[in-house]
SEKEZA-154493 format. One line per 3 residues: their letters; for each residue y, z, x of N, C-alpha, C. Coordinates in steps of 0.001 Angstrom, whole numbers, plus 500000, padded with zeros to 6 digits. Each point is the difference from the previous one (the first is absolute). Layout:
BEGIN
a) Y,Z,X,Y,Z,X,Y,Z,X; ...
***
This chain:
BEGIN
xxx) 220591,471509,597386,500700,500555,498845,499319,499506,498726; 499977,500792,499389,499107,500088,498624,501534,499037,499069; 498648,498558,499007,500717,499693,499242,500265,500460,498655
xxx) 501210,499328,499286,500289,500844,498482,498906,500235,499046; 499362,498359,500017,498564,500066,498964,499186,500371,500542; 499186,500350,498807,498756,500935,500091,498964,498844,500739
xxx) 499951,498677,499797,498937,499031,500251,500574,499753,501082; 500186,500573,501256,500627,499454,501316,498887,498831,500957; 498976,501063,499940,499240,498937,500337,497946,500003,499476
xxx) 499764,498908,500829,498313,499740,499183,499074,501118,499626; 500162,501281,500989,499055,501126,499613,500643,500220,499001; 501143,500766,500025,500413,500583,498933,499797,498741,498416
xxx) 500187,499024,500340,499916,498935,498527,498216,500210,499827; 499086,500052,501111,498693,500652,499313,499485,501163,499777; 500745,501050,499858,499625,500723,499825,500918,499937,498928
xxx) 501341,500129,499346,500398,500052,498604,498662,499290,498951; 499537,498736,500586,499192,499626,498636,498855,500759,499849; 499561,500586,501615,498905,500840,499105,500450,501214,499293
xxx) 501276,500522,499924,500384,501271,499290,500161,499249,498983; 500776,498395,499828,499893,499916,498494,498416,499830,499709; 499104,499442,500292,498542,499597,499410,499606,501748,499718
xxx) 500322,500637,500582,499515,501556,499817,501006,501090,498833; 501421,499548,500112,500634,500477,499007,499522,499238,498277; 499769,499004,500540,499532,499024,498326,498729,500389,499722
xxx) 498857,500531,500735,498785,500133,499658,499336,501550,500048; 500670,500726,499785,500277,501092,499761,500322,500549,498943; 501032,499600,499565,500373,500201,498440,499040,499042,498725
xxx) 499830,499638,500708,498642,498642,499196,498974,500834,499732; 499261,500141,501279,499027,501087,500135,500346,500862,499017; 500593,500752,500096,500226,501246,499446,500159,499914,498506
xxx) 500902,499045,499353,499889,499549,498653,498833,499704,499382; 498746,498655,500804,498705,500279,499818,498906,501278,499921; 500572,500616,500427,498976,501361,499892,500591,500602,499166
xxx) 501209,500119,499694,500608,500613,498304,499647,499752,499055; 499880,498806,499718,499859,499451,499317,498238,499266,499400; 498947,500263,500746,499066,499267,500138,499043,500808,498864
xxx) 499429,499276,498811,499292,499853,499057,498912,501379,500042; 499517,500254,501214,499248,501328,500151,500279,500363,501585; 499674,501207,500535,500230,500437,500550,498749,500171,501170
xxx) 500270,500198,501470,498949,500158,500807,499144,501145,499551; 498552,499837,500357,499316,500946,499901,499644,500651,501786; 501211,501305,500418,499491,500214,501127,499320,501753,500003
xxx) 499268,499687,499187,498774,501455,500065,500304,501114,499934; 501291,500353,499414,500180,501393,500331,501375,500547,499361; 500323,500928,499674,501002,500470,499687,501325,500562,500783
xxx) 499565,499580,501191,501038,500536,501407,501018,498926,499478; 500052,499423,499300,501547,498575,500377,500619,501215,498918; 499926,500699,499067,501069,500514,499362,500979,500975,500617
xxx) 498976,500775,501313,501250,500315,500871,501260,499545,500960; 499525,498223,499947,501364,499430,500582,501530,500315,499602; 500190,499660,498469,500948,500615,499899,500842,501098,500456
xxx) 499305,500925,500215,500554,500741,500728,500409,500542,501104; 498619,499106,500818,500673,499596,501239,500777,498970,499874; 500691,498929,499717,500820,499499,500247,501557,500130,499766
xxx) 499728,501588,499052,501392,500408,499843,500372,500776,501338; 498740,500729,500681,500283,500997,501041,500502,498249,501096; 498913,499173,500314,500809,498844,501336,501312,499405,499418
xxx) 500319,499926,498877,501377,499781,499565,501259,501196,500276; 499584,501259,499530,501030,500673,500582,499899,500039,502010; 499207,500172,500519,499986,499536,501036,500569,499363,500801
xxx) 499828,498780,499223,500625,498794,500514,501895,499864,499775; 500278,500768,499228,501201,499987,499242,500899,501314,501215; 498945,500770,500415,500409,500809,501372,500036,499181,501353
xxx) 498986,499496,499674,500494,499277,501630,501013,498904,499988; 500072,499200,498358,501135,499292,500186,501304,500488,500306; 500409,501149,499363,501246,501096,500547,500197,500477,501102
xxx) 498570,500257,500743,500364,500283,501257,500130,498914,500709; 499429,498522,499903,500279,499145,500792,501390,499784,499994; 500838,499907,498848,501141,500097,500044,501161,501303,500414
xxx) 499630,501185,500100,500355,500583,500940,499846,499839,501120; 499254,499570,500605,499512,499688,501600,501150,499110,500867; 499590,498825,498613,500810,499055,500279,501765,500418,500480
xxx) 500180,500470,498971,501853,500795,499755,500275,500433,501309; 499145,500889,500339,499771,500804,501321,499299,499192,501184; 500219,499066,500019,499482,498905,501175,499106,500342,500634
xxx) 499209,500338,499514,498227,500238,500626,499306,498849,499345; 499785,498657,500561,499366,499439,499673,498252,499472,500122; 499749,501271,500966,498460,500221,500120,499525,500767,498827
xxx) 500833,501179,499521,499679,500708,498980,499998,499229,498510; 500956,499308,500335,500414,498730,498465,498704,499515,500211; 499731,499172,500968,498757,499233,499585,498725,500936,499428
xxx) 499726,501136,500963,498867,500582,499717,500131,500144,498019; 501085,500428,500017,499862,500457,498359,500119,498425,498639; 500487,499091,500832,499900,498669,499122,498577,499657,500094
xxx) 499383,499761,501178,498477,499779,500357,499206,500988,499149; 500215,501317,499544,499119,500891,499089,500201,499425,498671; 501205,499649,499274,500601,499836,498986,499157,498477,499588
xxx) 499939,499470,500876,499216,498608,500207,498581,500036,499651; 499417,500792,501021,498781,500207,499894,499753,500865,498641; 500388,501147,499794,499913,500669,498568,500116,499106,498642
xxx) 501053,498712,500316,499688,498699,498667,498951,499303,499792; 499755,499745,501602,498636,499166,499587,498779,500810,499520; 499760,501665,500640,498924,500661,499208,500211,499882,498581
xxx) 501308,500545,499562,500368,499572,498585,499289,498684,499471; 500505,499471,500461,499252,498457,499289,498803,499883,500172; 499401,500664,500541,498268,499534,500212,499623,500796,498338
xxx) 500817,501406,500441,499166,500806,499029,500600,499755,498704; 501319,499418,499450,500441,499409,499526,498623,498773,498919; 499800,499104,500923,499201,499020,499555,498922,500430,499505
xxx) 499116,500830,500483,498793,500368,500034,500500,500966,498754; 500443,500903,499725,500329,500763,498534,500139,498912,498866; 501032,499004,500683,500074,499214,498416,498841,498944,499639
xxx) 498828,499666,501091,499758,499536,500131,498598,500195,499031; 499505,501553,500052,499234,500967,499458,500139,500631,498835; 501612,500142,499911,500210,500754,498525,500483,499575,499431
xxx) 500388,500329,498537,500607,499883,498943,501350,500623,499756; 501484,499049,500481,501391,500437,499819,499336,501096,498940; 501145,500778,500514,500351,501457,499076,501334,499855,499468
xxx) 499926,500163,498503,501626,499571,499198,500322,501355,499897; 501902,499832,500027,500616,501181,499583,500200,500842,499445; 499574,500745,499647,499962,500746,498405,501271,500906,499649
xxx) 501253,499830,500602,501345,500430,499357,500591,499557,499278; 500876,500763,499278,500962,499093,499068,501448,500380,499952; 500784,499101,499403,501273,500258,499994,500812,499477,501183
xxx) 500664,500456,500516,501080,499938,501031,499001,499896,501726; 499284,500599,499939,498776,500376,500715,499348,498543,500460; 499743,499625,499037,498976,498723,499892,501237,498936,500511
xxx) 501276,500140,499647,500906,498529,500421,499941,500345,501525; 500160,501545,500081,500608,499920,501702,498926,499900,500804; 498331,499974,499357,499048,499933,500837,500146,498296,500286
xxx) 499713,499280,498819,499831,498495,499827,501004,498926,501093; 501089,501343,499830,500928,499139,501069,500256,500757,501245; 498842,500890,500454,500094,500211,501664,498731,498741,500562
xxx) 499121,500150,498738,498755,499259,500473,500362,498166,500077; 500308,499808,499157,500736,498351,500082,500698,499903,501266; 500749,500939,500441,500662,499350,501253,499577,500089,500633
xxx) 498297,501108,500109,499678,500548,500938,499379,498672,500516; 499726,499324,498587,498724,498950,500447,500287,498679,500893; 501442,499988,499069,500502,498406,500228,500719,500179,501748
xxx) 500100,501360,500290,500292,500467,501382,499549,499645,500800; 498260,500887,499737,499269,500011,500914,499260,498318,500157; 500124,499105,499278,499666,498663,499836,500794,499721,501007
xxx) 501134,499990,500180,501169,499295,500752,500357,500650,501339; 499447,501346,500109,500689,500398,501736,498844,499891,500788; 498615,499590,500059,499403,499220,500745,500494,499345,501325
xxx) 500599,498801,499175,500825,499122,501142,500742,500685,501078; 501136,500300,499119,501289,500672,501278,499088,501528,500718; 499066,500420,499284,499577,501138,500926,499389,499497,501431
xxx) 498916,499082,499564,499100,499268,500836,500626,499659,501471; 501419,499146,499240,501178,499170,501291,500593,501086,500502; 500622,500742,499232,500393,501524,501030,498639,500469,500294
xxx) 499494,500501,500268,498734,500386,500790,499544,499269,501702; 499996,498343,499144,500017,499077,501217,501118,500083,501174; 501192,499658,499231,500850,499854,500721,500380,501351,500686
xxx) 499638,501374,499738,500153,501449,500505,499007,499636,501074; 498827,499677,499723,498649,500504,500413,500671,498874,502009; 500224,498755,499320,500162,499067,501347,501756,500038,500609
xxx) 500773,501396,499579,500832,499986,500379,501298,498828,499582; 499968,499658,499352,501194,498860,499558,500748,501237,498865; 500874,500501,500768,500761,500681,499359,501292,500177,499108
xxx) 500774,498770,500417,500955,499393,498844,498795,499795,498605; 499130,498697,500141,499285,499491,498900,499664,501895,499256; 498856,500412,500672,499454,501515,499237,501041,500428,499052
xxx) 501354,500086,500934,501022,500974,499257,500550,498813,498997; 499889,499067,499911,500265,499465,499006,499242,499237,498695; 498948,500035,500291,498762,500685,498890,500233,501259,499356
xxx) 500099,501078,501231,499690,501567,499431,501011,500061,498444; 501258,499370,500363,500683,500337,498905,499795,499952,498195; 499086,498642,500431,499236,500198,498689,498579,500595,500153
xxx) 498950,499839,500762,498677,500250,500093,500114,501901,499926; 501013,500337,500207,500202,501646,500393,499661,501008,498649; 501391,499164,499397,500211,500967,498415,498473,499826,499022
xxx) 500239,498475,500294,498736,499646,498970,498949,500767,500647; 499530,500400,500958,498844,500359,500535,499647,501796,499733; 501414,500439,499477,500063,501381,500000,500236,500170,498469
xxx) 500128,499471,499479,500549,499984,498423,498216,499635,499593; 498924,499402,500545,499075,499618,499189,498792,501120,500425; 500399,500841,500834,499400,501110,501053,500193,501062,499192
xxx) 501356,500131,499698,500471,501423,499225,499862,499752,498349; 500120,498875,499430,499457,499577,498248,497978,499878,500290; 499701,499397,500434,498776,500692,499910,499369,501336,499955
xxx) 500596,500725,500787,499310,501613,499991,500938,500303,497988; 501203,498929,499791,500288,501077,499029,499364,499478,498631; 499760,498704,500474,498928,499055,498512,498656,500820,500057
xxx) 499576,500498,501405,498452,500832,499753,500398,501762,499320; 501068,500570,500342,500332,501216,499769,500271,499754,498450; 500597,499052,499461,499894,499387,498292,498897,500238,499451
xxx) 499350,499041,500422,498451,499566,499677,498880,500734,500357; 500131,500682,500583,498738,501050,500717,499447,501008,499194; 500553,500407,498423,499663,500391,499248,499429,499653,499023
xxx) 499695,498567,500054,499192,499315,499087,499058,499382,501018; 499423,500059,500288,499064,499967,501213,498582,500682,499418; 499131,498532,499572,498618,501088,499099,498828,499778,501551
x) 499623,500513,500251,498727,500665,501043,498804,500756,499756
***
């Protein structure tokens, strides 16, 4: 019988620290390449089409998160996984191509105003401080789905879930904002 805490026993206590060493160095990462004084030189003008792929693996991903949760509702839990495992895999392409865009280009600022500009500023702020933070609980629901510990999963999912679909569905709408100021 599966215990209450999540740290029941030694695998599971090593593998949380590497989701934390990987949830903390991630958002690090990623702040460094925002932020960094000049930008990679990778030969070519193909990184300006990330953006837009990453709005298409974001809506994507924002489908298979719905269907995993239909699956789920409907107790097909081969089908749940298949569509959490896409949703999974579709983040991490995100993040590769993610890195490698910011890594290459030059943020693109908003160019709206008014009412426009507050409701962009504040899908993107949460989007950020979101996607900083559901790392973790995605990672541990993933684990704990992936190795069957099914109390723990479902009690992750509750937070790792929303957050994971809320930063899926504000991304496609921070790029659908912003996609018009987009110089190429």
């Amino acid at each position: 019988m599966e215990k209450n805490s999540l740290l029941s026993n030694a695998e599971d206590k090593g593998i949380i620290r590497w989701v934390t060493v990987i949830a903390i160095a991630v958002p690090v990462v990623v702040a460094i390449l925002l932020f960094m004084p000049s930008k990679l030189d990778l030969a070519s003008e193909w990184v300006y089409f990330l953006p837009h792929l990453n709005a298409v693996i974001n809506s994507a991903a924002t489908v298979a998160l719905v269907m995993g949760l239909v699956f789920i509702k409907k107790g097909n839990i081969q089908l749940h996984r298949a569509a959490m495992t896409t949703a999974f895999g579709l983040g991490a392409i995100f993040l590769v191509a993610y890195v490698i865009y910011h890594a290459a280009a030059e943020s693109t600022s908003f160019g709206g105003e008014g009412l426009i500009k507050t409701v962009y500023y504040f899908i993107l702020i949460t989007h950020i401080i979101l996607a900083a933070v559901a790392l973790f609980p995605i990672l541990l629901a993933y684990y704990f789905g992936y190795t069957d510990q099914r109390a723990k999963h479902k009690k992750v999912v509750r937070f790792a879930y929303p957050i994971w679909l809320y930063v899926t569905v504000s991304g496609v709408l921070v790029y659908l904002m912003i996609s018009p100021y987009y110089s190429f």
